[in-house]
VOGU-3710 file (C-alpha; in Angstrom, 3 decimals, decimal comma):
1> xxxxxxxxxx> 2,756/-19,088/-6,276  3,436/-17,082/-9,446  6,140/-14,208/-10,181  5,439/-11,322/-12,073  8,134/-9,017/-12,949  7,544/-5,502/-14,543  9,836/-2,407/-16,172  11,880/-4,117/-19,027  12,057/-1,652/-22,252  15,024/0,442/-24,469
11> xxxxxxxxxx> 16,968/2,254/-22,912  19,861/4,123/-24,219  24,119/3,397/-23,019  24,659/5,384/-20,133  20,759/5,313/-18,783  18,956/3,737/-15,855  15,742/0,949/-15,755  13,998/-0,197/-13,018  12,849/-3,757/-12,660  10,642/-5,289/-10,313
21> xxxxxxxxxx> 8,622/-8,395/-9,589  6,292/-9,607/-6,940  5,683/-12,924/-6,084  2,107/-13,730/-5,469  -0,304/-16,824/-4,171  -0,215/-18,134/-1,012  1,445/-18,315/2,498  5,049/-18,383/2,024  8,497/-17,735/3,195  10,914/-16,262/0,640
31> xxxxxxxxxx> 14,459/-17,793/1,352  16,029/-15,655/-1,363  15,094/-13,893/-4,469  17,430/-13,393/-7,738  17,437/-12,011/-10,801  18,830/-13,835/-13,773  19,839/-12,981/-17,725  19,779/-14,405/-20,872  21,362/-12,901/-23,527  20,750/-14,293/-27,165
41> xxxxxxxxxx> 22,816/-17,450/-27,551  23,896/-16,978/-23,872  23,532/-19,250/-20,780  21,152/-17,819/-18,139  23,591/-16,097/-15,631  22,755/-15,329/-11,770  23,026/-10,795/-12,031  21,885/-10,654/-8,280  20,816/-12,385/-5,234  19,365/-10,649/-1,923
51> xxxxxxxxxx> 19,092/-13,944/0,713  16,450/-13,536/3,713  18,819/-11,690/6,487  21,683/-11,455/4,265  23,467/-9,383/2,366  23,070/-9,045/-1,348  25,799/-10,319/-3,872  26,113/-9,565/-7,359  28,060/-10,947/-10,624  31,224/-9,226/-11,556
61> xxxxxxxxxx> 29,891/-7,672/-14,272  27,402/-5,690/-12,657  29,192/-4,674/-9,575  28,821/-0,957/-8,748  25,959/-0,517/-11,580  23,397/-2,709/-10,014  21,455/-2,545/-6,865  19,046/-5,273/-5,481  16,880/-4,683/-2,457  13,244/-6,407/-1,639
71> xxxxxxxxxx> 10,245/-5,468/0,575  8,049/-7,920/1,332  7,280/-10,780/-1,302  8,525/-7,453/-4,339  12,585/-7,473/-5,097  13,157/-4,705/-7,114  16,412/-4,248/-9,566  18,067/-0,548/-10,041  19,892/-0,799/-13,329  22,565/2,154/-13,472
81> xxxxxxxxxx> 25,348/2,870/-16,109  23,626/0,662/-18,611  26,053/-1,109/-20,999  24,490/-2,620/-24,657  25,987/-6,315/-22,928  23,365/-6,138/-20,505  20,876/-6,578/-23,357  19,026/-9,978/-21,848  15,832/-11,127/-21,191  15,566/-10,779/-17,177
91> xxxxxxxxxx> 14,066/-12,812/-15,138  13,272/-12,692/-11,290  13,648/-16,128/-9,291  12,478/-16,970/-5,772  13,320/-19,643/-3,655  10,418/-20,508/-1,213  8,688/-22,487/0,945  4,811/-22,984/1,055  3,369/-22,626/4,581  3,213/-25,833/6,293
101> xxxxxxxxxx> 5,411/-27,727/3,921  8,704/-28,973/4,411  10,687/-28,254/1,202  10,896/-25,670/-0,375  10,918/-24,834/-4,603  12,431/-22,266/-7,500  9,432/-20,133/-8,835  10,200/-18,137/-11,877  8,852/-15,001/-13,625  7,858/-14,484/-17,136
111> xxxxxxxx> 11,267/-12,646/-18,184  11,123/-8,978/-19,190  13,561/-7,479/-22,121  15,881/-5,106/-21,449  17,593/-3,751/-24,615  20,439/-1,280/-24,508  20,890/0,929/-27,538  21,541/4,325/-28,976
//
């Protein structure tokens, strides 16, 4: 199974970026998918989580700005009301389960920059 996200770039304070990624591969069942940040000399931080037949949640800081929805194996993140702190590599997480097996794993994307800046 492999994750590849799209739609990082510059964006100025005050503007909008889409992200996606689409996990690819193989039978699976998506539990939940997530997107994380890193900002230089930062933790990675949970931004947003949208669970199978649940609602989404979202970290403090991006309540109200951020909107995470999915369709199919493709979660997309609508980045609003940018901020310069949301400069971070992003990176899109799924929790799965292969077809026919019993456990299931974290699969990660490649991480896309997002850089906020007049």
């Amino acid at each position: 199974v492999q994750l590849q996200a799209f739609g990082g770039g510059l964006v100025q304070p005050g503007g909008s970026l889409r992200l996606s990624c689409k996990a690819s591969g193989g039978a699976f069942v998506i539990n939940a998918m997530r997107w994380y940040r890193q900002a230089p000399g930062n933790q990675r931080e949970a931004v947003a989580t949208i669970p199978s037949g649940d609602s989404p949640n979202y970290a403090d800081s991006v309540k109200g700005r951020f909107t995470i929805s999915r369709v199919g194996s493709t979660v997309a993140l609508q980045m609003n009301s940018l901020k310069p702190e949301d400069t971070a590599v992003y990176y899109c997480n799924a929790n799965l389960r292969i077809v026919d097996s019993r456990d299931s794993s974290e699969y990660w994307g490649q991480g896309t920059l997002v850089t906020v800046s007049s």
